[in-house]
Each structure stands twice: as C-alpha cells, then as structure tokens.
Gaussian input, Z-matrix of N, CA and C with variables (Angstrom, degrees):
# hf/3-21g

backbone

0 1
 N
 C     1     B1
 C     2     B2     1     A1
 N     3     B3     2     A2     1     D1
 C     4     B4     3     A3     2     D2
 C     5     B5     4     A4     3     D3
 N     6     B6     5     A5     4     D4
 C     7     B7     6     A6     5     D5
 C     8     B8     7     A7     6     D6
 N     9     B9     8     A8     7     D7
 C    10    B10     9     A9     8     D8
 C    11    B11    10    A10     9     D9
 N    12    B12    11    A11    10    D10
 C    13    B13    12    A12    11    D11
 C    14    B14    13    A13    12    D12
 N    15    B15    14    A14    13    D13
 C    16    B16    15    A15    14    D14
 C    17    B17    16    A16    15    D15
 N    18    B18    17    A17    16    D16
 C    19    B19    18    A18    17    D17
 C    20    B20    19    A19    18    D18
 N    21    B21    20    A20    19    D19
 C    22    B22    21    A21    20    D20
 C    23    B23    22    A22    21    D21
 N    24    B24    23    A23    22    D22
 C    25    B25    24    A24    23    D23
 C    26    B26    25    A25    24    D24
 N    27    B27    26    A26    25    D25
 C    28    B28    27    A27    26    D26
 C    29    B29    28    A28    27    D27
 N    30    B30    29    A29    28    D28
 C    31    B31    30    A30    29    D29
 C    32    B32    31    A31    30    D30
 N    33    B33    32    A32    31    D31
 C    34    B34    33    A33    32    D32
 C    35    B35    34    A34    33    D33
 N    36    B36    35    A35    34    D34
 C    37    B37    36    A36    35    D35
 C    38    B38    37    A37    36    D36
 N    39    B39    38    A38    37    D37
 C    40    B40    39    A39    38    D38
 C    41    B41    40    A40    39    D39
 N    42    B42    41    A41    40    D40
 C    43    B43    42    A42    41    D41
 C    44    B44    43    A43    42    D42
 N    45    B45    44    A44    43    D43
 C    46    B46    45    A45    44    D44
 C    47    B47    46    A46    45    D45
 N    48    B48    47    A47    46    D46
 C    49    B49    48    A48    47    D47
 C    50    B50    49    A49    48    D48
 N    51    B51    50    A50    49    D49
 C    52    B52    51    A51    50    D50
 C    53    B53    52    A52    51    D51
 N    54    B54    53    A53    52    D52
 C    55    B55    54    A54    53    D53
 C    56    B56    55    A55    54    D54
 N    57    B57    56    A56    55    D55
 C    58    B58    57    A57    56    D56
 C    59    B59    58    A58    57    D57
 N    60    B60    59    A59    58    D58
 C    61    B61    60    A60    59    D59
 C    62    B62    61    A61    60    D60
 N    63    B63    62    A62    61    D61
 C    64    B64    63    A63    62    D62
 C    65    B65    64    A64    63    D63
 N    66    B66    65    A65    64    D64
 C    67    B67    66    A66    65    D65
 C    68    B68    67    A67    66    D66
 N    69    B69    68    A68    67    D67
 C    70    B70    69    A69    68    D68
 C    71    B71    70    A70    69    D69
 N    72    B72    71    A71    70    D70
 C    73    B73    72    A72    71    D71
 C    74    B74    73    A73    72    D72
 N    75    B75    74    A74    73    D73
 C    76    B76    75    A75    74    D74
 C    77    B77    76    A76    75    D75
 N    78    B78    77    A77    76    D76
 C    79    B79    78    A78    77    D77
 C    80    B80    79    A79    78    D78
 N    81    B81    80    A80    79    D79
 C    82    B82    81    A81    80    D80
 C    83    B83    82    A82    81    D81
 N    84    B84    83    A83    82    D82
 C    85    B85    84    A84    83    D83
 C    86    B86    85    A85    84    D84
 N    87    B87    86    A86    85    D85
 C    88    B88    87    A87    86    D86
 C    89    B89    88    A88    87    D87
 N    90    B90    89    A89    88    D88
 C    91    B91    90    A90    89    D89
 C    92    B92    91    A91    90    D90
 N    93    B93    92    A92    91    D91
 C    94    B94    93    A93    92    D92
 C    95    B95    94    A94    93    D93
 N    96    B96    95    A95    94    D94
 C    97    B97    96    A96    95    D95
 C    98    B98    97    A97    96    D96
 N    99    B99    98    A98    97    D97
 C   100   B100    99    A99    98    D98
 C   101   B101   100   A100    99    D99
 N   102   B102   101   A101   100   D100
 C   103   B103   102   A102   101   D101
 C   104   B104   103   A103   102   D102
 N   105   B105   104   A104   103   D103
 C   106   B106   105   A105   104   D104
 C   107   B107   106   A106   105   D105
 N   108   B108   107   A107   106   D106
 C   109   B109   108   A108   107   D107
 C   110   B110   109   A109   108   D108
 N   111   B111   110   A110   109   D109
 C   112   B112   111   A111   110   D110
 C   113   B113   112   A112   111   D111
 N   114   B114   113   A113   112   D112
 C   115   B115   114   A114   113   D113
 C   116   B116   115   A115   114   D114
 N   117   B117   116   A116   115   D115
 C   118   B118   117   A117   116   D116
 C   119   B119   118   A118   117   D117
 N   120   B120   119   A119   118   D118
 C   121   B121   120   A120   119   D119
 C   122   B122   121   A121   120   D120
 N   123   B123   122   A122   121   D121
 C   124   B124   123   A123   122   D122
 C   125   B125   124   A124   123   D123
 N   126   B126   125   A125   124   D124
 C   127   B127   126   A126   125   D125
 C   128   B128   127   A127   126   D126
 N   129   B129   128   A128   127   D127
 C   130   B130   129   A129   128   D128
 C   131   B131   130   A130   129   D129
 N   132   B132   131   A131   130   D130
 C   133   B133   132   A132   131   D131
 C   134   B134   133   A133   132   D132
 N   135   B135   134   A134   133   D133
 C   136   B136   135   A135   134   D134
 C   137   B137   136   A136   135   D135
 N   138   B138   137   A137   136   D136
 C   139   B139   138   A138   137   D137
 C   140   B140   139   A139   138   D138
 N   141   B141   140   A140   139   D139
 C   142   B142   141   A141   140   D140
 C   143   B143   142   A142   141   D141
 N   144   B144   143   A143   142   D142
 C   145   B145   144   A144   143   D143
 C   146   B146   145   A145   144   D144
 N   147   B147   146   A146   145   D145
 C   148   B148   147   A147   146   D146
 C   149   B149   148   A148   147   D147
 N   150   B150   149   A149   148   D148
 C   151   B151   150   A150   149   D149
 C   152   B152   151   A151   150   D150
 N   153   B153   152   A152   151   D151
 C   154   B154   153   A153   152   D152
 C   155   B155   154   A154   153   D153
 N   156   B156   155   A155   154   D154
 C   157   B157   156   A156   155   D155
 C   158   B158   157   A157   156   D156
 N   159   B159   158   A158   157   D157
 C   160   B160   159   A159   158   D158
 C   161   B161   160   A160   159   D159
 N   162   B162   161   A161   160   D160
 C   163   B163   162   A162   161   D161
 C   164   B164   163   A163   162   D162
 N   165   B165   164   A164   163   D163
 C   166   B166   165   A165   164   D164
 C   167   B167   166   A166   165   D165
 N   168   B168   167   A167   166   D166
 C   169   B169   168   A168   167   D167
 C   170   B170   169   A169   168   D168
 N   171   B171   170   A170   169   D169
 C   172   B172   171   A171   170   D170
 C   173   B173   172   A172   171   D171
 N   174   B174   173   A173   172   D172
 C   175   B175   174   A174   173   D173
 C   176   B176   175   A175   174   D174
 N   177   B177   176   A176   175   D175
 C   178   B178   177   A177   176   D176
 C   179   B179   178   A178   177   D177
 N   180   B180   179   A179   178   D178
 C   181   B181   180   A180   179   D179
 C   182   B182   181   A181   180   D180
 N   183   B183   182   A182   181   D181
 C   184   B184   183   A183   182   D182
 C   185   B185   184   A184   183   D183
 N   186   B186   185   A185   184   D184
 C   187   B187   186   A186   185   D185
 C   188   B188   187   A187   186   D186
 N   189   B189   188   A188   187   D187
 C   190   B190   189   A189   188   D188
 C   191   B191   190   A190   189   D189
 N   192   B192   191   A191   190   D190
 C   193   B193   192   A192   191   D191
 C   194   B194   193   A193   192   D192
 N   195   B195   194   A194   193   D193
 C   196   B196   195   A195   194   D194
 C   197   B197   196   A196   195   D195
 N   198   B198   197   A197   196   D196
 C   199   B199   198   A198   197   D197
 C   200   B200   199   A199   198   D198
 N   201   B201   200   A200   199   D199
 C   202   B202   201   A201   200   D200
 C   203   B203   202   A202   201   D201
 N   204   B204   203   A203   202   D202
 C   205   B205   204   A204   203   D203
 C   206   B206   205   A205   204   D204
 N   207   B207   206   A206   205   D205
 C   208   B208   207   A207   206   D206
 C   209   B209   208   A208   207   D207
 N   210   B210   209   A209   208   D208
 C   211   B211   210   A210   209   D209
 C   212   B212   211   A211   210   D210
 N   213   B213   212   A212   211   D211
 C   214   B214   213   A213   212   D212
 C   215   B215   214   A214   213   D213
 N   216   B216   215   A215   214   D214
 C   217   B217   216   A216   215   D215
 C   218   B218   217   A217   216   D216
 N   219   B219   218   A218   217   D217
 C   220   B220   219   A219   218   D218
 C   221   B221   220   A220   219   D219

   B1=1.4522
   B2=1.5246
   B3=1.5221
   B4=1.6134
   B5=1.4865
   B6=1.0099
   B7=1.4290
   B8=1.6715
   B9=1.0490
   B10=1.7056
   B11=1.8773
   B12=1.0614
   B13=1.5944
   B14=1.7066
   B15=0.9023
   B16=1.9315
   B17=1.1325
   B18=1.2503
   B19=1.6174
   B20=1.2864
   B21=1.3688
   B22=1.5618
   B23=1.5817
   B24=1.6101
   B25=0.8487
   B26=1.6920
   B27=1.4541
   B28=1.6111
   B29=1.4192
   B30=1.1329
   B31=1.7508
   B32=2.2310
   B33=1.2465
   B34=2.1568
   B35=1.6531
   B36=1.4719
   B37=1.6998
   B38=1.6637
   B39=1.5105
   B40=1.7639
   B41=1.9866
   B42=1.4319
   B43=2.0942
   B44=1.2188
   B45=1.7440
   B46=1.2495
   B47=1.8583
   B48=1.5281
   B49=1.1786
   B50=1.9636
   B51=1.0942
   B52=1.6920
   B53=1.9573
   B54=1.2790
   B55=1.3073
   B56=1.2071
   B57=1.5694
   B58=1.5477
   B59=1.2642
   B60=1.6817
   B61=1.5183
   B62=1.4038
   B63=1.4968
   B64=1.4915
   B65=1.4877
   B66=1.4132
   B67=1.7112
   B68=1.7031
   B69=1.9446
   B70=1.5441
   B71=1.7895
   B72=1.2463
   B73=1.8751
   B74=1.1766
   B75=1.6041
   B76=1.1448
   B77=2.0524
   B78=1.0612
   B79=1.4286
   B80=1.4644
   B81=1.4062
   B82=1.5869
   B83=1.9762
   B84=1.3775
   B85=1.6444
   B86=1.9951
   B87=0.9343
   B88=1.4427
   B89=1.3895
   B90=1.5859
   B91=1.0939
   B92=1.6255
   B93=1.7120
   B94=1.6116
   B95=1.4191
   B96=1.0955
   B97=1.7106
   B98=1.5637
   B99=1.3484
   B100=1.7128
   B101=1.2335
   B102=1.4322
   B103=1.4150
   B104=1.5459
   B105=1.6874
   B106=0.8971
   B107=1.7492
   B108=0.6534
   B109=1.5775
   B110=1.9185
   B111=1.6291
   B112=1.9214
   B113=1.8003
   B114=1.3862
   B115=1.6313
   B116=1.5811
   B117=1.3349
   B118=1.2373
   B119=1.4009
   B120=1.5135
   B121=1.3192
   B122=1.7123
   B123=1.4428
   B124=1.4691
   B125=1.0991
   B126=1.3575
   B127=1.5554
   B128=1.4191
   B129=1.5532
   B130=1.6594
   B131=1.4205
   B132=1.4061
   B133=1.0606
   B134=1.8748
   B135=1.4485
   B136=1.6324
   B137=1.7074
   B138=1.2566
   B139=1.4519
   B140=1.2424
   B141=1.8459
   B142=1.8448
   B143=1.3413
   B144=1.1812
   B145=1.8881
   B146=1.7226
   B147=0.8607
   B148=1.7393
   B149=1.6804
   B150=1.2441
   B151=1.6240
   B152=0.8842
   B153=1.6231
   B154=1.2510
   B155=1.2047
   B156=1.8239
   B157=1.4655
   B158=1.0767
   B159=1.3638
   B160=1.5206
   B161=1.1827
   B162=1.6880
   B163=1.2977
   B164=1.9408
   B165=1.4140
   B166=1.8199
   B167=1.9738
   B168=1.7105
   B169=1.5373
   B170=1.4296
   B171=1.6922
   B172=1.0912
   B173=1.9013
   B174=1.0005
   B175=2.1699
   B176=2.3215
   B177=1.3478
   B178=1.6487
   B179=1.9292
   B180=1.0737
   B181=1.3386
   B182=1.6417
   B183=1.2170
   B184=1.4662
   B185=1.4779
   B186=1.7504
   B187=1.1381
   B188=1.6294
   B189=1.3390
   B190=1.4660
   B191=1.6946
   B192=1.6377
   B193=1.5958
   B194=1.3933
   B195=1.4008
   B196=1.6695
   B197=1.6734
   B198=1.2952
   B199=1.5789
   B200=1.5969
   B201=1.5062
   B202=1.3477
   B203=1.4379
   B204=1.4236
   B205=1.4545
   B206=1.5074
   B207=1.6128
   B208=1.1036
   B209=1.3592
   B210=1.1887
   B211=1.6075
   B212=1.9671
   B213=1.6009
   B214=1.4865
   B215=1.6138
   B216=1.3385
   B217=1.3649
   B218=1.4016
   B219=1.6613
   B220=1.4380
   B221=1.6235
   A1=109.36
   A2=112.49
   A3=104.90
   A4=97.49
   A5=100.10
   A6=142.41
   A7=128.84
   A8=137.95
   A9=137.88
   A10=86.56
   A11=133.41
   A12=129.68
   A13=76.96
   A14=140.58
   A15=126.25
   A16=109.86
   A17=110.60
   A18=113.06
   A19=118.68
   A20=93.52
   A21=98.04
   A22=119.73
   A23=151.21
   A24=129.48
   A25=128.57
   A26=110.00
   A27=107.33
   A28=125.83
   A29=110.15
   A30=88.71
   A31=104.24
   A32=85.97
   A33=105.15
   A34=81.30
   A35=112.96
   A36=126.42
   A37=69.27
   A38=136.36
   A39=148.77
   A40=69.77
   A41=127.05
   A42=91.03
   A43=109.29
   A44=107.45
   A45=130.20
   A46=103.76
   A47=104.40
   A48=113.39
   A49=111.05
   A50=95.64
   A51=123.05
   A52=96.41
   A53=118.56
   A54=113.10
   A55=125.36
   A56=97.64
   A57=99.54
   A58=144.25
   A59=105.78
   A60=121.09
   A61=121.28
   A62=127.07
   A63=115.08
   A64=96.59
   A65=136.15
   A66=127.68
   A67=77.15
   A68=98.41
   A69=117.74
   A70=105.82
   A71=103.16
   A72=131.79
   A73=97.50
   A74=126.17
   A75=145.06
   A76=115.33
   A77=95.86
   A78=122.90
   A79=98.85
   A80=122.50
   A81=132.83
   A82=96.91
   A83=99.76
   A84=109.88
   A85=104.14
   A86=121.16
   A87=112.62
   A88=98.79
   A89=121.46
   A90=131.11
   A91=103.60
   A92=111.57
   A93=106.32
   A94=133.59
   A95=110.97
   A96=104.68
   A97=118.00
   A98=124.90
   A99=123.36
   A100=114.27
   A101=132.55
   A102=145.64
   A103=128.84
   A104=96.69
   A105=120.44
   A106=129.20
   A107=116.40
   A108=141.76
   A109=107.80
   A110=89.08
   A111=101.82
   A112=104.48
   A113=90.25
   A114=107.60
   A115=125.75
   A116=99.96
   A117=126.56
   A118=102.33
   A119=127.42
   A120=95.08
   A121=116.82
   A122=116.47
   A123=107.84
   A124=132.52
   A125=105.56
   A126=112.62
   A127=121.58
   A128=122.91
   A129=146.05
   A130=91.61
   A131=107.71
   A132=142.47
   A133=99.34
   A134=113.43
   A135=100.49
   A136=105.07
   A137=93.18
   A138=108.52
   A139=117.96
   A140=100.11
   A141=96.64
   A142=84.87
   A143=143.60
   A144=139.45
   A145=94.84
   A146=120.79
   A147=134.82
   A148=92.16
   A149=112.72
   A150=110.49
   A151=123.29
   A152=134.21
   A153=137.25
   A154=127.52
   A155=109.29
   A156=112.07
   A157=121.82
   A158=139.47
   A159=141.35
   A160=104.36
   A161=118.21
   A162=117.04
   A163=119.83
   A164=91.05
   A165=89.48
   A166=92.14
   A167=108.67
   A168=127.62
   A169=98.11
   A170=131.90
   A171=137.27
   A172=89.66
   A173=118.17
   A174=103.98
   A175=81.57
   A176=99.81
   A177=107.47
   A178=86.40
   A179=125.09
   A180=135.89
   A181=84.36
   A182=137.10
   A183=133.23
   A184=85.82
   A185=143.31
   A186=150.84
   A187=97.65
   A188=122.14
   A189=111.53
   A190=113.68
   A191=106.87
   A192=106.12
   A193=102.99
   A194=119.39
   A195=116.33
   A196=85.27
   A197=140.93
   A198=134.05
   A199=100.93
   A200=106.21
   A201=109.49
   A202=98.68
   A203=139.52
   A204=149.62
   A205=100.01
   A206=120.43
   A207=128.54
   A208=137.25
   A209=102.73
   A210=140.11
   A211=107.95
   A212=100.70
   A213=101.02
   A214=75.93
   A215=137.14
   A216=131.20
   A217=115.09
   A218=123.16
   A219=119.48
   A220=92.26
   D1=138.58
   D2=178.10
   D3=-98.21
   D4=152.62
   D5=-172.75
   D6=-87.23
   D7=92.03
   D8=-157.83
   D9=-55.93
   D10=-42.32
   D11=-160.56
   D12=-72.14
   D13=-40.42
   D14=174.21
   D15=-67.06
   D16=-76.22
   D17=-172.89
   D18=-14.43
   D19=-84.66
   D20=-164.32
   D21=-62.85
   D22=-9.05
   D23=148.34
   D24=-67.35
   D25=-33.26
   D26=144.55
   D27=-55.55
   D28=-32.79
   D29=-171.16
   D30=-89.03
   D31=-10.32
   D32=173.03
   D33=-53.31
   D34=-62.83
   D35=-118.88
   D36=-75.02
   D37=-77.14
   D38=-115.33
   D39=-88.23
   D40=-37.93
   D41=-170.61
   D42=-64.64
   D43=-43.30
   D44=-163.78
   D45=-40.44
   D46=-42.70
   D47=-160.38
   D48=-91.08
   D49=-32.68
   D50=156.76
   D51=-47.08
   D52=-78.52
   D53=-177.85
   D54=-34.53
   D55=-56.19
   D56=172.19
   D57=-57.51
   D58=-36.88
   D59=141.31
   D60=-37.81
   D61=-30.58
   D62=-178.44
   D63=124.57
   D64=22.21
   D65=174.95
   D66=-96.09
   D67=118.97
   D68=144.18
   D69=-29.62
   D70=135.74
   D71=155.54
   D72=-27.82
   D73=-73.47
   D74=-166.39
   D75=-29.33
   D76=-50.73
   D77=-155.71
   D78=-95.52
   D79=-20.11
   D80=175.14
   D81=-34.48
   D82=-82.51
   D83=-169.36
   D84=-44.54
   D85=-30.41
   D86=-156.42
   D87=-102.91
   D88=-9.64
   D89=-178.07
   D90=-78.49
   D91=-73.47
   D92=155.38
   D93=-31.06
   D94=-68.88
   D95=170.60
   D96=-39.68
   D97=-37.79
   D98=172.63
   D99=-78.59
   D100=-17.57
   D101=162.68
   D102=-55.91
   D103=-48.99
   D104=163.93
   D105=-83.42
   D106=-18.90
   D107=167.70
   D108=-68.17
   D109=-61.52
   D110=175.47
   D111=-38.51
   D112=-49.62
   D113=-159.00
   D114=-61.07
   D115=-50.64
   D116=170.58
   D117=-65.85
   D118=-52.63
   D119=-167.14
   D120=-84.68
   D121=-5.86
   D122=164.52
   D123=-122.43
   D124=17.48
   D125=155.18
   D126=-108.91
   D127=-25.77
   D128=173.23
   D129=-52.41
   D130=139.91
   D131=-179.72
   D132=-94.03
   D133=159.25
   D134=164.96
   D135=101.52
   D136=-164.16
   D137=173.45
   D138=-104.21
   D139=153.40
   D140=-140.06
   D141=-97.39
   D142=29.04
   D143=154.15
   D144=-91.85
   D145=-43.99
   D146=-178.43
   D147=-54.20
   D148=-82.87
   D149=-172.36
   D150=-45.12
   D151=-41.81
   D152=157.93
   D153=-23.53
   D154=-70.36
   D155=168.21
   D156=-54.34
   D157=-38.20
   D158=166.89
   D159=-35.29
   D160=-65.40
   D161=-166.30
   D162=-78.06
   D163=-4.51
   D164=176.14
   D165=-72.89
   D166=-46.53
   D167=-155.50
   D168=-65.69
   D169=-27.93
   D170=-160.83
   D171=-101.34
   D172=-14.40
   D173=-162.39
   D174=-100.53
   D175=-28.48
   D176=-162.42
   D177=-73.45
   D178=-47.13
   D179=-147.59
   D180=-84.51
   D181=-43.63
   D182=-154.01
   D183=-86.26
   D184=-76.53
   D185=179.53
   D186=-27.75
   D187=-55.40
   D188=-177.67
   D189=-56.13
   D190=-43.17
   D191=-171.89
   D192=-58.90
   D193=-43.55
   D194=-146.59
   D195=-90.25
   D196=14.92
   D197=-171.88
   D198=-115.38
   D199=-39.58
   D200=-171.55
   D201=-84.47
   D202=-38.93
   D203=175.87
   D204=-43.76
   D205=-41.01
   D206=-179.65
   D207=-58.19
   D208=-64.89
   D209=149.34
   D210=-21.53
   D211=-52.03
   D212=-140.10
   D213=-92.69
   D214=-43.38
   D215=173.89
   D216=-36.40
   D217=-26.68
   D218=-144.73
   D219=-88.35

C-alpha cells in the first residue's frame, strides 16, 4: 500500500521536475492532483472511491507543500 507520508514528497519531487522541464506555474496544482490520483488508484489498496480521495488529498497536500516551501523561502 502507498503511503500519503510517500506520496507526496514524490509527487513535490516529479512537478517540481515537470516545471523545470517547462510545465507553466499554472498547471503545477492540477498537475499533482492527477499524479496523485494516477497513484492511488493503481497502486492503493481498498476501494477504488477510497483511493481516489487519497489521491485528490495526496496531489492537494503535495501542491500545498511545494507552495508553502515556496512562500517561506521568499
């Protein structure tokens, strides 16, 4: 079973790295949330309405880390 304490610094690390490649700011948050969403539903264990939300809570939770990480650097 994956784990939200995993997830979300992988799914920080693959936008983070997406950005840098050239994915617009914009698209950062909606990018995590589908990452996390992918994840949960085929690696999550459970029921697949259950994994889902994990993975909306895990792409919402990563966009928050890498925004507030942002913020607090500035």
């Amino acid at each position: 079973m994956i784990d939200l304490t995993i997830a979300v610094p992988v799914i920080v690390a693959i936008v983070s790295a997406a950005k840098t490649a050239g994915l617009p700011s914009k698209f950062a948050a909606l990018v995590s949330i589908l990452l996390g969403v992918v994840a949960f539903y085929f690696i999550g264990s459970g029921e697949t309405t259950a994994n889902i939300f994990e993975g909306v809570v895990a792409g919402l939770a990563a966009s928050g880390l890498y925004s507030g990480a942002k913020a607090t650097l500035k």
